[in-house]
C-alpha positions in Angstrom: -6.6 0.6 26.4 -8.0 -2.4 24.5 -5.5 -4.8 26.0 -2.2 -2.0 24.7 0.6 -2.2 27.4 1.5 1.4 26.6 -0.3 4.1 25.7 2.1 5.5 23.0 2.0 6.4 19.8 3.9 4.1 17.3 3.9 5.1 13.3 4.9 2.5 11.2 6.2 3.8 8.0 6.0 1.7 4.8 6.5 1.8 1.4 5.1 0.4 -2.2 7.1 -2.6 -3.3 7.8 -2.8 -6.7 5.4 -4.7 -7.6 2.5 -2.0 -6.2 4.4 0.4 -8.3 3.6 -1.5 -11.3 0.0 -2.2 -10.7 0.0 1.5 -10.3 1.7 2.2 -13.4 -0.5 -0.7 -15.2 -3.6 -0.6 -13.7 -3.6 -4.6 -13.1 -1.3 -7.2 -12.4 -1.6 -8.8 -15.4 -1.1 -5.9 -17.1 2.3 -6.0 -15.3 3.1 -8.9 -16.1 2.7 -8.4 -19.5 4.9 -5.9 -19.3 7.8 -7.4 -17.0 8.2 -10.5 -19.2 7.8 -8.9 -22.2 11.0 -7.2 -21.4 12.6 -10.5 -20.6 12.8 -10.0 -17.0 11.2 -12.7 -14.3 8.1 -11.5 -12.9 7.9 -14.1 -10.3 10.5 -12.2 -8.4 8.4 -9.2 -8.2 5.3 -11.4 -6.9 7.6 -13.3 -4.1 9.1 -9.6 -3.1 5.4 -8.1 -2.5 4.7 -11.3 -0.8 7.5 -11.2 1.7 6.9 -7.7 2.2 3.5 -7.8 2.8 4.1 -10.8 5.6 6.5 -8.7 7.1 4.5 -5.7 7.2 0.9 -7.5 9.0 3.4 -9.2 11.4 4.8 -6.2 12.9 1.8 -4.4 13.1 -0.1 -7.3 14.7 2.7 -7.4 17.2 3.0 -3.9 18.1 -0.9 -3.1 18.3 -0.2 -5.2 21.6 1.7 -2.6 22.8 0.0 0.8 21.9 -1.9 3.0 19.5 -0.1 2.2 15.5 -0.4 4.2 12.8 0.6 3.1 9.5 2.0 5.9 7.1 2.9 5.4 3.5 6.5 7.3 2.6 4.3 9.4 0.3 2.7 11.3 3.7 5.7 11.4 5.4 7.0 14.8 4.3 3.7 16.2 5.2 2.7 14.5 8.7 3.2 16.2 12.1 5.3 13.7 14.4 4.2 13.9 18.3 7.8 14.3 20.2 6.9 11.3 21.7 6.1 9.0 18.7 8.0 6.0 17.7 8.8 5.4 14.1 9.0 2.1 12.8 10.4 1.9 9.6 9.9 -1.3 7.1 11.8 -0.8 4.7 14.8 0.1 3.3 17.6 1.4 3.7 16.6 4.7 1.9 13.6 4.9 3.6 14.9 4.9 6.9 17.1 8.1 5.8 14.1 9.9 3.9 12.0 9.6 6.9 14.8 10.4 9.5 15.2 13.6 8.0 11.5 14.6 9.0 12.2 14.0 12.6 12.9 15.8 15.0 14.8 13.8 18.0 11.9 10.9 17.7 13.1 7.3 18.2 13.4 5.6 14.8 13.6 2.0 14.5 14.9 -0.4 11.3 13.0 -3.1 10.6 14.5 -5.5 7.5 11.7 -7.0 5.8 12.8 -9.5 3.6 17.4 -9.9 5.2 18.5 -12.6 2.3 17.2 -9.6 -0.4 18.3 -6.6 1.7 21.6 -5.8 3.2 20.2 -3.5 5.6 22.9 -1.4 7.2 20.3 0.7 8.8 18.3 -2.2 9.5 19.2 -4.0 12.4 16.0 -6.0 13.0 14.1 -8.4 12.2 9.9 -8.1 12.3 10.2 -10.7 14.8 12.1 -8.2 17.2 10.0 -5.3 16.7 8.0 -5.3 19.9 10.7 -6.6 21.9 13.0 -3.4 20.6 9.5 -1.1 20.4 8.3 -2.0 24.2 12.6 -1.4 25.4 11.9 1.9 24.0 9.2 2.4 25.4 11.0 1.6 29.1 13.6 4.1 28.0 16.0 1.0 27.5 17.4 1.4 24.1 20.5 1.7 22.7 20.7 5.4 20.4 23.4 6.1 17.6 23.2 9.8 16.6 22.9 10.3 13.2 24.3 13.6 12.0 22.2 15.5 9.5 23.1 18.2 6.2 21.2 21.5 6.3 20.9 23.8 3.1 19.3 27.1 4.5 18.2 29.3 1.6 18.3 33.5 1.9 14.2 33.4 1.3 13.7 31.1 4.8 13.5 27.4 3.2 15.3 24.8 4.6 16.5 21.3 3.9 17.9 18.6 5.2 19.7 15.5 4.1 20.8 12.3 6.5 23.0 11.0 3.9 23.8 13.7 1.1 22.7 17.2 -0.6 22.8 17.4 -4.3 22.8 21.2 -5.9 22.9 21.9 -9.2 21.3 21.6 -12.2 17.7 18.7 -12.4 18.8 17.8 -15.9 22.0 16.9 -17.2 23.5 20.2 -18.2 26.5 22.6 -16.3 25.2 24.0 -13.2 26.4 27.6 -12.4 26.6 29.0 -9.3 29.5 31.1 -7.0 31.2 29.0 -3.9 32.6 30.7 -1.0 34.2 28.2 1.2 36.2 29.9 4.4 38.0 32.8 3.0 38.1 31.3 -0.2 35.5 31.9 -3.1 35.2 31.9 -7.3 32.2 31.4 -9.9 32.1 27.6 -11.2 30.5 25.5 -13.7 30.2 21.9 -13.1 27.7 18.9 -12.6 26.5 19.5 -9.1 27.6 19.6 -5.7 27.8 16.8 -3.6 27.5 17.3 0.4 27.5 14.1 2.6 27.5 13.6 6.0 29.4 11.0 7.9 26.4 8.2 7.4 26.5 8.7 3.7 30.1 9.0 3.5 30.2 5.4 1.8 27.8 6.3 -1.0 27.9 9.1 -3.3 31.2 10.4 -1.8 32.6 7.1 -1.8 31.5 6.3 -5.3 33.3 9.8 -6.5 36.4 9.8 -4.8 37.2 5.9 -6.3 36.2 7.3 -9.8 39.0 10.2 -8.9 41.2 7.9 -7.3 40.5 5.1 -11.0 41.4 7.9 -13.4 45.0 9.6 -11.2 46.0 6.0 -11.2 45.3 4.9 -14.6 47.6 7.9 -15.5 50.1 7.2 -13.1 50.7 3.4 -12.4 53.0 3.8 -9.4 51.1 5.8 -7.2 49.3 3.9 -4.0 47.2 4.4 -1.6 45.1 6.8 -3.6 41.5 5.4 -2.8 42.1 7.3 0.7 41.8 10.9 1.9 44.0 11.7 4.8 41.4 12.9 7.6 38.2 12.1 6.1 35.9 10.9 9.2 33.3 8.3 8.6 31.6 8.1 12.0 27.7 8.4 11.4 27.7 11.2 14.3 31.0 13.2 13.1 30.8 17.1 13.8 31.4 18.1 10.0 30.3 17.4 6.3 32.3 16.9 3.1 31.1 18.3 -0.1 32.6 17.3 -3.7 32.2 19.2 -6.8 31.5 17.0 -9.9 33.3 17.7 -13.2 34.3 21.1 -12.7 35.1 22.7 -15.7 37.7 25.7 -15.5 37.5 28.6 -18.0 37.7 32.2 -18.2 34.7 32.7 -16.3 34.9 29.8 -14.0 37.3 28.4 -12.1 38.4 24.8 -10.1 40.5 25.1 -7.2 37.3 24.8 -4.5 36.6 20.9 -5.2 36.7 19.5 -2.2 36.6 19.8 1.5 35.2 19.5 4.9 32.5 21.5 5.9 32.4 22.8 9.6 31.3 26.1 11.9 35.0 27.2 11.2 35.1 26.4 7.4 31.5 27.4 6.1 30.6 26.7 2.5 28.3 29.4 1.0 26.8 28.7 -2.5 24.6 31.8 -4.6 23.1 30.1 -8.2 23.7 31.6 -11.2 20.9 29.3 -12.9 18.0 30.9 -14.5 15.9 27.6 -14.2 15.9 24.6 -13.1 18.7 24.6 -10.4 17.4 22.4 -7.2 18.6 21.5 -4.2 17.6 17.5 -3.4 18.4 15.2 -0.7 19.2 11.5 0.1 18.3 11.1 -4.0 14.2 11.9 -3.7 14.6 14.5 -6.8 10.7 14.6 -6.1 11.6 16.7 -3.0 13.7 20.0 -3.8 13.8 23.5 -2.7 14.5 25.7 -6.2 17.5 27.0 -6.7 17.6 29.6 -9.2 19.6 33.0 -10.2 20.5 35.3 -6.9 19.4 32.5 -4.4 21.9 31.6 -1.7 22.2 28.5 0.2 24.4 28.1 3.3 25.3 24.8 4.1 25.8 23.4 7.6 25.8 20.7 10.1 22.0 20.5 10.8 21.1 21.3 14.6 18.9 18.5 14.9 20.2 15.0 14.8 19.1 11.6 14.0 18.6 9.0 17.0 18.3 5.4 15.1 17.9 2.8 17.9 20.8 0.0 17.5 
């Protein structure tokens, strides 16, 4: 046991700071730091970042090698690594790496840690590195405290699926109309827009949020008196809610295409059903990692849906 309390897997998952990135990039950090200042910006800030997240990261595993076996997994890997159903994932991080690592689980115990709290707001960060074996070795006893997380599932007519803890983007990679045919319940036409947007209750106060203000900005700009607009009647926030929303961006309504399907909540009784029309180039991405996308091109079909698998974030 090598003086472990437990013998149980824990994978800590971490990521390169910004400043890695660079060296990457650069090949050396003077290289980068040529490169930082020489476009006016304060390099020093990328050097105390690294710093803090380097602390943070050697504390926690020091601490929780105490406890059991720790693996430490860069984000890159995580896509590709089999989890043990009884691992426990520590993520130091954040907050989108929590979400793109959730997504490859499958009903492990994940755990926030924020690394550096006076940079990072850390909503699904609840701890600090000085709590991590404390909340590790309560899981461990089977004392924690779990919040479901409800997950987005796109499941394509050739078998590939996807999932997305905070949102689904379909459309178009690039910046031009995305066509494609939406059935939704008994309703259905062809479309051209930006993209589809499908969020789930957890990442209701991003993308979704951030589109249904800009709606909200331009019907008030254009009339003055009306209030109250910012919020849609019925729209559930709750990180574990039974349904998604999805959003249409920009859709533009023509002969061919129409715009009545824009908006709504996704459930078992109201399935959305989307077939591209999009010779190349149409993707499906989630939680915004445009690195990791299913295609999505002419005569493909993806039905969305709540996922059957959940997130279980310890809280």
């Amino acid at each position: 046991m090598s003086g472990r309390l437990y013998d149980r897997k824990i994978i800590i998952i971490k990521r390169k700071s910004r400043l890695k990135e660079l060296i990457y990039r650069f090949n050396t950090v003077e290289q980068a730091r040529f490169y930082i200042e020489h476009m006016g910006s304060d390099f020093s800030d990328y050097l105390q970042e690294d710093k803090k997240y380097e602390e943070a990261l050697m504390h926690v595993n020091l601490e929780l090698e105490r406890l059991g076996r720790v693996q430490v997994l860069d984000r890159e890997f995580v896509p590709n690594f089999i989890f043990d159903p009884t691992d426990i994932v520590v993520v130091v991080g954040q907050d989108g790496l929590v979400a793109n690592t959730m997504k490859y689980l499958d009903n492990q115990l994940l755990i926030g840690v924020n690394p550096d709290p006076v940079r990072w707001d850390g909503v699904l960060l609840p701890f600090r590195p000085s709590q991590a074996a404390e909340v590790v070795a309560e899981c461990i006893k089977g004392n924690s405290q779990i919040q479901k997380v409800t997950m987005a599932k796109a499941e394509l007519n050739d078998g590939q699926v996807i999932y997305g803890v905070n949102d689904l983007f379909i459309g178009q990679k690039t910046h031009v109309s995305s066509r494609y045919h939406i059935t939704y319940g008994k309703k259905e036409e062809n479309q051209s827009s930006s993209g589809i947007i499908i969020s789930t209750g957890l990442g209701s106060t991003g993308w979704l949020k951030s589109i249904l203000k800009g709606a909200a900005g331009i019907v008030r700009s254009n009339m003055p008196n009306t209030s109250g607009i910012d919020e849609i009647r019925g729209v559930q926030t709750s990180w574990d809610m039974n349904c998604l929303y999805f959003t249409v961006r920009e859709p533009y309504e023509s002969k061919s295409t129409g715009a009545e399907i824009v908006f709504g909540s996704v459930s078992e009784k109201m399935p959305l059903t989307i077939t591209s029309q999009m010779p190349e180039n149409g993707v499906i991405f989630s939680d915004g990692m445009e690195s990791d996308y299913l295609g999505f091109h002419s005569g493909i079909t993806a039905r969305i849906s709540v996922a059957e698998k959940c997130g279980h974030l310890v809280v």
